[in-house]
C-alpha positions as CSV (number, residue, x, y, z in Angstrom):
1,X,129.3,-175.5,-128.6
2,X,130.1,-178.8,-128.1
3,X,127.5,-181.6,-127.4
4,X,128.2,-184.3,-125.0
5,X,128.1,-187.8,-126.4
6,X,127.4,-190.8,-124.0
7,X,130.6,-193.3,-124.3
8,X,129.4,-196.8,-125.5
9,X,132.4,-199.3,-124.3
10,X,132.4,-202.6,-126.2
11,X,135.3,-205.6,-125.8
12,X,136.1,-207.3,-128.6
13,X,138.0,-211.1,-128.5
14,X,140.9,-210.9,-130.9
15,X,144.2,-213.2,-131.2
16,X,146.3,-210.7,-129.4
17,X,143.4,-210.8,-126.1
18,X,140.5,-208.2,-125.5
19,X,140.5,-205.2,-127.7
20,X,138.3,-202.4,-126.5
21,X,136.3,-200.0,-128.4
22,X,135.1,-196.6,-126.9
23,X,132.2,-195.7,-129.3
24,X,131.1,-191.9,-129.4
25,X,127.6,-192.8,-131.6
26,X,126.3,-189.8,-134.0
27,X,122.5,-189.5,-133.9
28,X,122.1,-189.6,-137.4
29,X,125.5,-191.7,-138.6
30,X,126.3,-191.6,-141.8
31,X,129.6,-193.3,-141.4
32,X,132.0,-194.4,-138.8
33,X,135.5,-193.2,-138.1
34,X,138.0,-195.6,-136.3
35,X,141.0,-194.5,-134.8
36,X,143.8,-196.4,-133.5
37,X,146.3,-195.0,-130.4
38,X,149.8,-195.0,-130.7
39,X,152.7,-196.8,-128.9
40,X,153.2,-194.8,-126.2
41,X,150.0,-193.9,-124.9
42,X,146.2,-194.8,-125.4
43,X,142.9,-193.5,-126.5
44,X,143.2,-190.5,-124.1
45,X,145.2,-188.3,-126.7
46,X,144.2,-185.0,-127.1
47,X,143.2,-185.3,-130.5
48,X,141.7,-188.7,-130.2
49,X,139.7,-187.1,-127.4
50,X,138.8,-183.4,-129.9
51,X,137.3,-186.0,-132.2
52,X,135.4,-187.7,-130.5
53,X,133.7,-184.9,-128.9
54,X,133.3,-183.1,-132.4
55,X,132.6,-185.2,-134.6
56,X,128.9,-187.0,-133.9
57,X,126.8,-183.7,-134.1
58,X,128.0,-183.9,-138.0
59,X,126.8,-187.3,-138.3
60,X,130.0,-189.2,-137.6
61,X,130.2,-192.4,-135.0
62,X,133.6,-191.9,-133.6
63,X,135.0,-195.4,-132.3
64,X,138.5,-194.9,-130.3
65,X,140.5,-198.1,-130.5
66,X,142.2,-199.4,-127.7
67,X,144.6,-202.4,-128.7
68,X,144.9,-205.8,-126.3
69,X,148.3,-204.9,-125.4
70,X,147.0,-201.7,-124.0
71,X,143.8,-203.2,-122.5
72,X,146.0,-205.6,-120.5
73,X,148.3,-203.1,-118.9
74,X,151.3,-203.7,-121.0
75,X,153.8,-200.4,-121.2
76,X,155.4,-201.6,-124.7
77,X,153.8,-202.2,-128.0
78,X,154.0,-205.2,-129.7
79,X,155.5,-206.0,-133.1
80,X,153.2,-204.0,-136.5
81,X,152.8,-207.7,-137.5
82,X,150.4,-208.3,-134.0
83,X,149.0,-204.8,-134.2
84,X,147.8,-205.4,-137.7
85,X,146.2,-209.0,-136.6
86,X,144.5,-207.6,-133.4
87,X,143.3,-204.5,-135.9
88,X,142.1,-207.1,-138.6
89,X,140.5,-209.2,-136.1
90,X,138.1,-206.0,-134.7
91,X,137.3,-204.7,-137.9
92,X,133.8,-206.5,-137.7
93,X,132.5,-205.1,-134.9
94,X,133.5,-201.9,-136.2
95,X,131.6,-202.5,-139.4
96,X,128.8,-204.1,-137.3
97,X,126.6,-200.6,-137.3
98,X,126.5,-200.9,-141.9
99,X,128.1,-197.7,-142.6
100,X,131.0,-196.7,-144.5
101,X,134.0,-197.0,-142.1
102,X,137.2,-194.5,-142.1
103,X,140.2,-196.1,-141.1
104,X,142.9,-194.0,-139.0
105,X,144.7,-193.9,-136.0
106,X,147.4,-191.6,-134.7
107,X,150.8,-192.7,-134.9
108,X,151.4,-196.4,-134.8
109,X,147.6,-196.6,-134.8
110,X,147.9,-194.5,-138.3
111,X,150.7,-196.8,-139.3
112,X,148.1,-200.0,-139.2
113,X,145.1,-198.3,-140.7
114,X,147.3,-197.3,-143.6
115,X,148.5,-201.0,-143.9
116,X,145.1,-202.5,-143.4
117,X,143.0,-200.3,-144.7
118,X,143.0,-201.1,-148.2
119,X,142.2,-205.0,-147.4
120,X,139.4,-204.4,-145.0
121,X,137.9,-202.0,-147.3
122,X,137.9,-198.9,-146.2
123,X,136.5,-196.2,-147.5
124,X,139.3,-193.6,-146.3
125,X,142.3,-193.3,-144.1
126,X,142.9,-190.7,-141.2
127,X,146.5,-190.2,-140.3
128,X,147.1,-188.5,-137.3
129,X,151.1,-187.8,-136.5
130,X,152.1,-189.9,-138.6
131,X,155.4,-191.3,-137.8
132,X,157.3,-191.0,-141.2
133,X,160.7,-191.6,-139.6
134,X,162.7,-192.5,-136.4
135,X,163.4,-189.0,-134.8
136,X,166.5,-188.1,-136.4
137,X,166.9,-190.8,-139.0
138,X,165.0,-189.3,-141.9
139,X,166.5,-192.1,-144.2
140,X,164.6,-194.8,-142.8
141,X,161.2,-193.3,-144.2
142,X,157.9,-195.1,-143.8
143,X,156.8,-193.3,-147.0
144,X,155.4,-196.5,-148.7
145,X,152.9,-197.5,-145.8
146,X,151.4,-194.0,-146.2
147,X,151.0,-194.2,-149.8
148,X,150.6,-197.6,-150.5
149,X,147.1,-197.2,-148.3
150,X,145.6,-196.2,-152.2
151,X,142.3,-194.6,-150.9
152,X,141.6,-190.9,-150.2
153,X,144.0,-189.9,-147.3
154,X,144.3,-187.3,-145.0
155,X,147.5,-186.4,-142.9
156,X,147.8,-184.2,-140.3
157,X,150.4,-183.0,-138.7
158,X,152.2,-180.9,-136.0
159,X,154.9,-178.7,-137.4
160,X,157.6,-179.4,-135.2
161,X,157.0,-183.6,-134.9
162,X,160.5,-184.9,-134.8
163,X,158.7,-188.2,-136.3
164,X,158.1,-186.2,-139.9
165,X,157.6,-182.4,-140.5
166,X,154.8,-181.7,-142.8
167,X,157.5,-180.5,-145.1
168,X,159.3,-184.0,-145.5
169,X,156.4,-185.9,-146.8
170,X,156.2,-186.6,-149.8
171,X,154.9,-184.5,-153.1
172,X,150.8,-184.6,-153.1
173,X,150.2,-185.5,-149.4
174,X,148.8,-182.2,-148.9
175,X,149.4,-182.9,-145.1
176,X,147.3,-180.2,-142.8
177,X,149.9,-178.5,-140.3
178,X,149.4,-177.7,-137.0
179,X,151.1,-174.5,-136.0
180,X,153.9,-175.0,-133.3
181,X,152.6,-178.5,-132.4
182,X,155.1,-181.5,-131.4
183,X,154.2,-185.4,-131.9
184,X,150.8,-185.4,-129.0
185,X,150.0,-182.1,-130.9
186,X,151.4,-180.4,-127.8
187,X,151.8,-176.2,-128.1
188,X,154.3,-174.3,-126.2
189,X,153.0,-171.9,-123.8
190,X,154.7,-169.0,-125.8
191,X,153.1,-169.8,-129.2
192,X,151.4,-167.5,-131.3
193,X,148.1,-170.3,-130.9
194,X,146.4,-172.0,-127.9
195,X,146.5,-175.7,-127.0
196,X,143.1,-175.3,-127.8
197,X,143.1,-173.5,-130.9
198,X,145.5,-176.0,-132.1
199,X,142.7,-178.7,-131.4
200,X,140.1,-177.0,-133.8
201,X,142.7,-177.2,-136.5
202,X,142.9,-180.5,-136.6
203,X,138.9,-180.9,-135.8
204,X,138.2,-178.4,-138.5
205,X,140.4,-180.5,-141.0
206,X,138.9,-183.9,-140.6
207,X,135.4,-182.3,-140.2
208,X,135.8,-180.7,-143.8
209,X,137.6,-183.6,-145.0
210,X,135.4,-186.1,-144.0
211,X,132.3,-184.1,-145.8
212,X,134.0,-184.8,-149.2
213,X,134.0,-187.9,-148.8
Protein backbone atom coordinates (compact mmCIF):
# COMPACT_ATOMS: atom_id res chain seq x y z
CA UNK A 1 0.00 0.00 0.00
CA UNK A 2 1.16 3.14 -0.86
CA UNK A 3 1.45 6.15 1.51
CA UNK A 4 0.48 9.55 0.50
CA UNK A 5 3.34 12.12 0.66
CA UNK A 6 2.38 15.86 0.98
CA UNK A 7 4.11 17.82 -2.14
CA UNK A 8 6.52 20.57 -0.94
CA UNK A 9 6.82 23.07 -4.08
CA UNK A 10 9.97 25.21 -3.93
CA UNK A 11 11.24 27.85 -6.91
CA UNK A 12 14.55 28.12 -7.37
CA UNK A 13 16.35 31.45 -9.37
CA UNK A 14 18.69 29.99 -11.95
CA UNK A 15 20.35 31.75 -15.21
CA UNK A 16 17.84 30.05 -17.53
CA UNK A 17 14.60 31.78 -15.03
CA UNK A 18 12.65 29.94 -12.18
CA UNK A 19 13.35 26.31 -11.84
CA UNK A 20 10.82 24.46 -9.73
CA UNK A 21 11.27 21.65 -7.52
CA UNK A 22 8.28 19.32 -6.36
CA UNK A 23 9.79 17.71 -3.17
CA UNK A 24 8.02 14.29 -1.99
CA UNK A 25 10.02 14.43 1.73
CA UNK A 26 10.75 10.84 3.35
CA UNK A 27 10.16 10.87 7.12
CA UNK A 28 13.29 9.41 7.92
CA UNK A 29 15.62 10.53 4.69
CA UNK A 30 18.53 9.05 4.36
CA UNK A 31 19.21 10.50 0.91
CA UNK A 32 17.65 12.42 -1.81
CA UNK A 33 16.85 11.44 -5.34
CA UNK A 34 16.55 14.19 -8.07
CA UNK A 35 15.02 13.55 -11.25
CA UNK A 36 14.99 15.64 -14.24
CA UNK A 37 11.91 15.51 -16.99
CA UNK A 38 12.52 15.11 -20.47
CA UNK A 39 12.00 17.28 -23.61
CA UNK A 40 8.73 16.63 -24.37
CA UNK A 41 6.90 16.64 -21.35
CA UNK A 42 7.30 17.47 -17.53
CA UNK A 43 7.36 16.10 -14.11
CA UNK A 44 4.02 14.43 -14.67
CA UNK A 45 5.54 11.17 -16.23
CA UNK A 46 4.34 8.15 -15.12
CA UNK A 47 7.42 7.02 -13.78
CA UNK A 48 8.54 10.29 -12.40
CA UNK A 49 5.07 10.18 -10.71
CA UNK A 50 5.58 5.83 -9.46
CA UNK A 51 8.70 7.31 -7.66
CA UNK A 52 7.70 9.77 -6.03
CA UNK A 53 4.81 8.02 -4.56
CA UNK A 54 7.15 4.91 -3.66
CA UNK A 55 10.00 5.95 -2.66
CA UNK A 56 9.73 8.11 0.83
CA UNK A 57 8.28 5.24 3.02
CA UNK A 58 11.99 3.60 2.30
CA UNK A 59 13.59 6.70 3.43
CA UNK A 60 14.12 8.43 0.19
CA UNK A 61 13.22 12.44 -0.38
CA UNK A 62 12.08 12.29 -3.96
CA UNK A 63 12.57 15.98 -5.57
CA UNK A 64 10.94 16.02 -9.26
CA UNK A 65 12.68 18.68 -11.31
CA UNK A 66 10.99 20.97 -13.44
CA UNK A 67 13.42 23.01 -15.74
CA UNK A 68 12.82 27.11 -16.42
CA UNK A 69 11.93 26.48 -19.86
CA UNK A 70 9.11 24.27 -18.64
CA UNK A 71 8.16 26.49 -15.76
CA UNK A 72 7.59 29.35 -18.18
CA UNK A 73 5.34 27.59 -20.68
CA UNK A 74 7.74 27.03 -23.34
CA UNK A 75 6.82 23.82 -25.72
CA UNK A 76 10.63 23.27 -26.88
CA UNK A 77 13.62 22.49 -24.92
CA UNK A 78 16.49 24.46 -25.00
CA UNK A 79 20.05 23.57 -26.08
CA UNK A 80 21.94 20.49 -23.33
CA UNK A 81 24.39 23.41 -22.86
CA UNK A 82 21.35 25.65 -20.95
CA UNK A 83 19.87 22.52 -19.47
CA UNK A 84 23.10 21.67 -17.84
CA UNK A 85 23.46 25.46 -16.43
CA UNK A 86 19.90 25.75 -15.10
CA UNK A 87 20.60 21.93 -13.61
CA UNK A 88 24.02 23.20 -12.13
CA UNK A 89 22.55 26.35 -10.89
CA UNK A 90 19.71 24.20 -8.64
CA UNK A 91 21.85 21.70 -7.36
CA UNK A 92 22.17 23.65 -3.98
CA UNK A 93 18.92 23.74 -2.95
CA UNK A 94 18.72 20.18 -3.72
CA UNK A 95 21.72 19.53 -1.49
CA UNK A 96 20.21 22.05 0.96
CA UNK A 97 18.41 19.04 3.23
CA UNK A 98 22.64 17.37 3.89
CA UNK A 99 22.08 14.11 2.46
CA UNK A 100 23.65 12.18 -0.16
CA UNK A 101 21.89 13.19 -3.44
CA UNK A 102 21.15 10.71 -6.48
CA UNK A 103 21.29 12.42 -9.68
CA UNK A 104 18.76 11.17 -12.53
CA UNK A 105 16.24 12.21 -14.74
CA UNK A 106 14.37 10.51 -17.47
CA UNK A 107 15.34 11.20 -20.88
CA UNK A 108 16.98 14.47 -21.60
CA UNK A 109 16.66 14.94 -17.80
CA UNK A 110 18.89 11.60 -17.61
CA UNK A 111 21.10 12.99 -20.29
CA UNK A 112 22.09 16.09 -17.86
CA UNK A 113 22.38 14.21 -14.59
CA UNK A 114 24.77 11.86 -16.39
CA UNK A 115 26.84 14.94 -17.65
CA UNK A 116 26.67 16.83 -14.38
CA UNK A 117 26.68 14.39 -12.07
CA UNK A 118 30.16 13.63 -11.64
CA UNK A 119 31.00 17.55 -11.04
CA UNK A 120 28.37 18.22 -8.60
CA UNK A 121 29.16 15.19 -6.72
CA UNK A 122 26.89 12.91 -6.79
CA UNK A 123 26.72 9.99 -5.17
CA UNK A 124 24.77 7.99 -8.04
CA UNK A 125 22.96 8.39 -11.30
CA UNK A 126 19.39 7.30 -12.21
CA UNK A 127 18.70 6.91 -15.88
CA UNK A 128 15.27 6.63 -16.80
CA UNK A 129 14.69 6.04 -20.87
CA UNK A 130 17.62 6.96 -21.61
CA UNK A 131 17.82 8.33 -25.10
CA UNK A 132 20.98 6.45 -26.50
CA UNK A 133 20.13 7.48 -30.04
CA UNK A 134 17.86 9.45 -32.48
CA UNK A 135 14.95 6.96 -33.31
CA UNK A 136 16.36 5.23 -36.20
CA UNK A 137 19.95 6.55 -36.30
CA UNK A 138 21.65 4.11 -34.01
CA UNK A 139 25.11 5.50 -35.26
CA UNK A 140 24.80 8.64 -33.66
CA UNK A 141 24.98 6.96 -30.03
CA UNK A 142 25.17 9.00 -26.89
CA UNK A 143 27.10 6.10 -25.30
CA UNK A 144 29.88 8.30 -23.81
CA UNK A 145 27.47 10.71 -21.69
CA UNK A 146 26.12 7.43 -20.10
CA UNK A 147 29.42 6.17 -19.20
CA UNK A 148 31.41 8.95 -18.83
CA UNK A 149 28.92 9.79 -15.64
CA UNK A 150 31.79 7.32 -13.60
CA UNK A 151 29.64 6.69 -10.49
CA UNK A 152 27.31 3.70 -9.79
CA UNK A 153 24.59 3.84 -12.49
CA UNK A 154 21.42 2.45 -13.03
CA UNK A 155 19.49 2.31 -16.47
CA UNK A 156 16.19 1.41 -17.04
CA UNK A 157 14.56 0.88 -19.81
CA UNK A 158 11.35 0.04 -21.84
CA UNK A 159 11.91 -2.78 -24.33
CA UNK A 160 10.61 -1.42 -27.30
CA UNK A 161 12.08 2.52 -26.83
CA UNK A 162 12.92 3.50 -30.30
CA UNK A 163 15.48 6.02 -28.48
CA UNK A 164 17.82 2.68 -27.33
CA UNK A 165 16.61 -0.96 -26.71
CA UNK A 166 18.10 -2.40 -23.66
CA UNK A 167 19.92 -4.65 -25.98
CA UNK A 168 21.92 -1.79 -27.82
CA UNK A 169 23.67 -0.50 -24.77
CA UNK A 170 26.62 -1.05 -24.28
CA UNK A 171 28.53 -4.34 -22.53
CA UNK A 172 28.10 -3.87 -18.38
CA UNK A 173 25.14 -1.51 -18.34
CA UNK A 174 23.12 -4.14 -16.89
CA UNK A 175 20.10 -1.91 -18.01
CA UNK A 176 16.65 -3.15 -16.20
CA UNK A 177 13.92 -3.85 -18.99
CA UNK A 178 10.58 -3.06 -18.89
CA UNK A 179 8.52 -5.70 -20.69
CA UNK A 180 6.59 -4.24 -23.82
CA UNK A 181 7.15 -0.62 -22.65
CA UNK A 182 7.80 2.33 -25.40
CA UNK A 183 9.87 5.67 -24.52
CA UNK A 184 6.91 7.20 -21.52
CA UNK A 185 7.08 3.45 -20.41
CA UNK A 186 3.73 3.13 -22.10
CA UNK A 187 2.27 -0.83 -22.40
CA UNK A 188 -0.06 -1.86 -25.10
CA UNK A 189 -3.31 -2.92 -24.05
CA UNK A 190 -2.68 -6.50 -25.39
CA UNK A 191 0.53 -7.11 -23.44
CA UNK A 192 1.28 -10.01 -21.37
CA UNK A 193 1.77 -7.08 -18.27
CA UNK A 194 -0.35 -4.12 -16.92
CA UNK A 195 0.48 -0.38 -17.24
CA UNK A 196 0.69 -0.87 -13.78
CA UNK A 197 2.69 -3.79 -13.32
CA UNK A 198 5.02 -2.27 -15.58
CA UNK A 199 5.28 0.71 -12.95
CA UNK A 200 6.44 -1.65 -10.02
CA UNK A 201 9.23 -2.87 -12.35
CA UNK A 202 10.79 0.11 -12.53
CA UNK A 203 9.77 1.04 -8.73
CA UNK A 204 11.07 -2.30 -7.60
CA UNK A 205 14.50 -1.66 -9.57
CA UNK A 206 15.47 1.72 -8.12
CA UNK A 207 13.98 0.72 -4.74
CA UNK A 208 16.55 -2.27 -4.68
CA UNK A 209 19.07 -0.37 -6.32
CA UNK A 210 19.02 2.50 -4.29
CA UNK A 211 19.53 0.16 -0.95
CA UNK A 212 22.94 -0.82 -2.29
CA UNK A 213 23.95 2.12 -2.32
Amino acid sequence: MTTKIAETVQDVLTPAGDARVHWYLAPDARLVLALGHGAGGGVEARDLRALAAVLPAQGVSVALVEQPWRVAGKRVAPAPKALDEAWRALWPALAAPGLPVVAGGRSAGARVACRTAGALGAAAVLALSFPLHPPGKPEKSRAEELTGAGLPTLVVQGARDPFGRPEEFPAGTGAVVVPYADHGFAVPKKADVTQEEALRVITHAVENWLKGL
